[in-house]
MARTIKE-836096 format. One record per residue (C-alpha): residue in one letter; x, y, z. Coordinates in nm, 4 decimals. Layout:
N
 rest        u        v        w
    a        X        Y        Z
...
! end
This chain:
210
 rest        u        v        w
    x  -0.5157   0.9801   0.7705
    x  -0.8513   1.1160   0.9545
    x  -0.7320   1.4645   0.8060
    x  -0.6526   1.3712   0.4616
    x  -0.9427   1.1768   0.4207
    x  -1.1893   1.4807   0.5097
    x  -0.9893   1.7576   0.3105
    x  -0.9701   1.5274   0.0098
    x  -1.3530   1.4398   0.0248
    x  -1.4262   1.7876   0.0269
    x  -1.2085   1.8829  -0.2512
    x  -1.3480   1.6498  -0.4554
    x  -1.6681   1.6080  -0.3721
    x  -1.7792   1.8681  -0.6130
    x  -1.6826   1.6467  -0.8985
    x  -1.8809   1.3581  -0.8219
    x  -1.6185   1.1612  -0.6418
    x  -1.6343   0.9974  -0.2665
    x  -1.3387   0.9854  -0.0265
    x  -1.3830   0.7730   0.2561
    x  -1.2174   0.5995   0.4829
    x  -1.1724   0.2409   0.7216
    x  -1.0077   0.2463   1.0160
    x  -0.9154  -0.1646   1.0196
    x  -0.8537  -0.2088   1.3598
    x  -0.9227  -0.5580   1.4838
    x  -0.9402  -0.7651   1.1698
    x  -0.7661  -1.0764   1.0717
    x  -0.4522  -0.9765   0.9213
    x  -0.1210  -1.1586   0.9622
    x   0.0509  -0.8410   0.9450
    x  -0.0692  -0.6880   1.2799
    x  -0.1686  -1.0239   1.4336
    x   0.0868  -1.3173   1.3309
    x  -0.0101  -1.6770   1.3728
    x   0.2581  -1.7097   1.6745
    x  -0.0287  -1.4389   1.8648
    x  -0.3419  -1.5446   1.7337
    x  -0.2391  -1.9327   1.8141
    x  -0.1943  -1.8768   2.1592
    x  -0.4945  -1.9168   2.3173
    x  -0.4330  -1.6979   2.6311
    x  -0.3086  -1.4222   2.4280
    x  -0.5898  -1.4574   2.1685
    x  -0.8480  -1.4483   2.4763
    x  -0.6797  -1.1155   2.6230
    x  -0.7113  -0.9877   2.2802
    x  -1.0733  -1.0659   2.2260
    x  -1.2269  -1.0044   2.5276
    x  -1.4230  -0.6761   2.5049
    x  -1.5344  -0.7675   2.1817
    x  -1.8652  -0.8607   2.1400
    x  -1.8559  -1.1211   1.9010
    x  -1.5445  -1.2544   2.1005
    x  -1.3463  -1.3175   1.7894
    x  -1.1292  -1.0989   1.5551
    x  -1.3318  -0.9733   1.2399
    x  -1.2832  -1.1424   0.9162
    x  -1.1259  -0.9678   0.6040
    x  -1.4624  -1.0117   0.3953
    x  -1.6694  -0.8650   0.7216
    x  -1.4759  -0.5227   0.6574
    x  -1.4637  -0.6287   0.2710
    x  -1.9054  -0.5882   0.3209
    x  -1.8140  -0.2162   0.4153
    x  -1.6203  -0.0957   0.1367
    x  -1.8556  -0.2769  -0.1090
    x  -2.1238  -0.0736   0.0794
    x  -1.9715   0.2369   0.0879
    x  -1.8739   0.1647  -0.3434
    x  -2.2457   0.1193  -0.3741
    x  -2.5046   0.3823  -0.4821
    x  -2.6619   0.3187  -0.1247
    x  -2.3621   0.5233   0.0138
    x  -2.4262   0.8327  -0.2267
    x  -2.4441   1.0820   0.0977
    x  -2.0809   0.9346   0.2677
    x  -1.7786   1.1992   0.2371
    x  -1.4838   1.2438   0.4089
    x  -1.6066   0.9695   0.6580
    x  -1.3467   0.7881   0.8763
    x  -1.5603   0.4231   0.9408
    x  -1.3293   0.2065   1.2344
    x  -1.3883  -0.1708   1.2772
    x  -1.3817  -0.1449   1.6728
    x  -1.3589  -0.3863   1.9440
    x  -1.5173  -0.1889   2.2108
    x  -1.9089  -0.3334   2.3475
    x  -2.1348  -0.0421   2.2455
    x  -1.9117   0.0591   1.9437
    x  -2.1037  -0.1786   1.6753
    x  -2.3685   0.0657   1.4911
    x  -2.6163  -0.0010   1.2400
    x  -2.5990   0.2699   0.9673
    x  -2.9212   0.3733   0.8164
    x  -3.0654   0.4571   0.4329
    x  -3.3108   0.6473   0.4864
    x  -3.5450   0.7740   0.1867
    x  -3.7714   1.0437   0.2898
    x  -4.1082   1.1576   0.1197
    x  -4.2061   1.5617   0.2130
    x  -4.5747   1.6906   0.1007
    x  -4.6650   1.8527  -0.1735
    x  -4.6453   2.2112  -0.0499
    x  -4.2560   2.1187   0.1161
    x  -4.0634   2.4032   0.0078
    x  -4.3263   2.6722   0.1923
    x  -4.3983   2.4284   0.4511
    x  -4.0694   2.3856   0.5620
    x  -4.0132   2.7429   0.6284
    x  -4.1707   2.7475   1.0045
    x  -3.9597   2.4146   1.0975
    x  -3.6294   2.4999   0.8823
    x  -3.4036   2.6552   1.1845
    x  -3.5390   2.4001   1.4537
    x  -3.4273   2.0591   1.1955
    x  -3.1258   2.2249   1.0572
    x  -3.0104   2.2933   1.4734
    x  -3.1134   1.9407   1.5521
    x  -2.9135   1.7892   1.2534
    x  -2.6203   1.9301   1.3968
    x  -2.6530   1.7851   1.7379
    x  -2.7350   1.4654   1.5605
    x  -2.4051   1.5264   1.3045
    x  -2.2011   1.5748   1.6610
    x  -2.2942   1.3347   1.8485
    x  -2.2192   1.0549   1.5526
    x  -2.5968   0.9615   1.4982
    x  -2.6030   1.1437   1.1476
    x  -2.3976   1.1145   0.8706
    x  -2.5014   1.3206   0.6298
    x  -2.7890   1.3761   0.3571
    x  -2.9778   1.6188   0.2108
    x  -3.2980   1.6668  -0.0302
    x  -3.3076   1.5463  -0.3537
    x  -3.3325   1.7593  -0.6907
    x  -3.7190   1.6847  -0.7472
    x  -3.7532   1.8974  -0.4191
    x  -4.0060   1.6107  -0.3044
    x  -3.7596   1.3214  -0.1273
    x  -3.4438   1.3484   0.0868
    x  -3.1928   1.1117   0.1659
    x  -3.0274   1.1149   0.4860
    x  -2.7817   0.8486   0.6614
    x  -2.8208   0.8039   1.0203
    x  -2.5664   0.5850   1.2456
    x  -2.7865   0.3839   1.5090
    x  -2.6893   0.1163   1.8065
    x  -2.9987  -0.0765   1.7954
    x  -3.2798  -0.0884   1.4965
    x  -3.5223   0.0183   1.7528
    x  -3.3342   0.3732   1.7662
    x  -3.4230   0.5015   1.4062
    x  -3.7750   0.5908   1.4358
    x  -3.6695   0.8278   1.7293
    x  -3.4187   0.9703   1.5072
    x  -3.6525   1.0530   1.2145
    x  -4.0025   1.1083   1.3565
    x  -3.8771   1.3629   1.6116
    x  -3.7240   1.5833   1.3747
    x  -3.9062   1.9138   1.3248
    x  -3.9834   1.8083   0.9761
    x  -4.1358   1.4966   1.0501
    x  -4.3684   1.6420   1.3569
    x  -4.4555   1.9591   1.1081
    x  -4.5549   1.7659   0.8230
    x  -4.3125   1.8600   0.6133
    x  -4.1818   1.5061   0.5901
    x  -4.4727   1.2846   0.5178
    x  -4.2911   0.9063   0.5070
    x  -4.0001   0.7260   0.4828
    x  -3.8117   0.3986   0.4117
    x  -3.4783   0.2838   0.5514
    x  -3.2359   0.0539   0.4203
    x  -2.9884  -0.1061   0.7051
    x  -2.6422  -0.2262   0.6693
    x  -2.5058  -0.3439   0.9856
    x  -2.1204  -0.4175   1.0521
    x  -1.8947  -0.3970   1.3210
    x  -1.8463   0.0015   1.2323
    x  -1.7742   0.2454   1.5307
    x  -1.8426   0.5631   1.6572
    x  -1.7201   0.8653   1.4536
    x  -1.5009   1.1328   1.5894
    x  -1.2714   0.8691   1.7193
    x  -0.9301   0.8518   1.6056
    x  -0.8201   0.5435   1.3362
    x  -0.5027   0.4087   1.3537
    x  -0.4867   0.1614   1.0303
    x  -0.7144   0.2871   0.7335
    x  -0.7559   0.2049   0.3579
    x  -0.8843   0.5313   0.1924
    x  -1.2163   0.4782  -0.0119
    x  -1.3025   0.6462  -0.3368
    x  -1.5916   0.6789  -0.5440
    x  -1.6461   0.8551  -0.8766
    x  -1.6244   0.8508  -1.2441
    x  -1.3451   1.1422  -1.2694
    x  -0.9950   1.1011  -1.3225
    x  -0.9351   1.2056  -0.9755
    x  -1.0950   0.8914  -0.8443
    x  -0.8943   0.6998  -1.0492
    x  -0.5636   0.8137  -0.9553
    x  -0.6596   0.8151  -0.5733
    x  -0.7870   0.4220  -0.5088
    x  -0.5629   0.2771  -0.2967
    x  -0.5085  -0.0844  -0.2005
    x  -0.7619  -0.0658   0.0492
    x  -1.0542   0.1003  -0.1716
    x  -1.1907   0.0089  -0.4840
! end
């Protein structure tokens, strides 16, 4: 599922269509966890107790995600396998972040290019950035960054090469926090997402997308 959704985003993504995916792991679902489990309360206790909330998520909890992700907010997500964990540390926040660059960007970026474009990488590999790019008017980017605590974002943006060079002058963030996990991590139950106006995204929503 991991693979298809990635190869499929890609295809696609040329057209104007997203392809992403949740991994629904520990949500309410009779299916996976029937009334004769979830009733019991020592079983239910084994079953909740790394999670941080203590409870199973609720169906409208991971419903929040795939409205967010159908949104405009979530231009920048492709190919992106979200899980619902249960592990302490696995919650992330998952930042919007709209980025002003001076005047002079395209000439001033030139002396920090290699440095933020090595650094986006790391930050692409090690799950705290997923995705982005600038926009057409040459002036603004838009990147998505994947935080534990709201603290953590500033770090992430005004520590990039850009940012310390000038090149990026301001920005504003908007947050949408959820019970998501870390990328890179395999998903065992997952609804594939799609977004677009083609006919591909049409033919390719399935019962867990919109």
């Amino acid at each position: 599922m991991n693979g298809l959704t990635k190869a499929v985003g890609r295809e696609v993504a040329g057209d104007g269509i997203q392809v992403n995916a949740i991994a629904q792991n520990y949500v309410e679902n009779p299916t996976y966890f029937p009334p004769s489990l979830t009733a019991d309360p020592e079983k239910l206790a084994r079953m909740v107790k790394n999670i941080p909330a203590g409870r199973l998520a609720r169906g409208e909890e991971s419903a929040r995600l795939a409205v967010y992700l159908a949104s405009e907010d979530a231009d920048f997500f492709v190919g992106q396998v979200i899980p619902l964990r249960r592990r302490v540390g696995h919650a992330v926040i998952v930042h919007h972040v709209v980025i002003a660059a001076a005047p002079d960007y395209l000439t001033r970026r030139e002396a920090h290019r290699r440095p933020h474009l090595e650094r986006i990488t790391k930050l692409r590999g090690a799950g705290f950035c997923v995705g982005g790019g600038p926009a057409a008017d040459g002036r603004t980017a838009e990147i998505f960054y994947r935080t534990a605590q709201p603290g953590d974002l500033a770090r992430l943006v005004e520590e990039d090469p850009y940012f310390t060079g000038g090149v990026w002058t301001g920005y504003t963030a908007k947050s949408f926090s959820c019970g998501i996990g870390s990328p890179g991590r395999p998903a065992s139950e997952c609804g594939i997402l799609c977004r677009g106006d083609g006919a591909h995204a049409r033919g390719a929503r399935a019962a867990g997308g919109w």
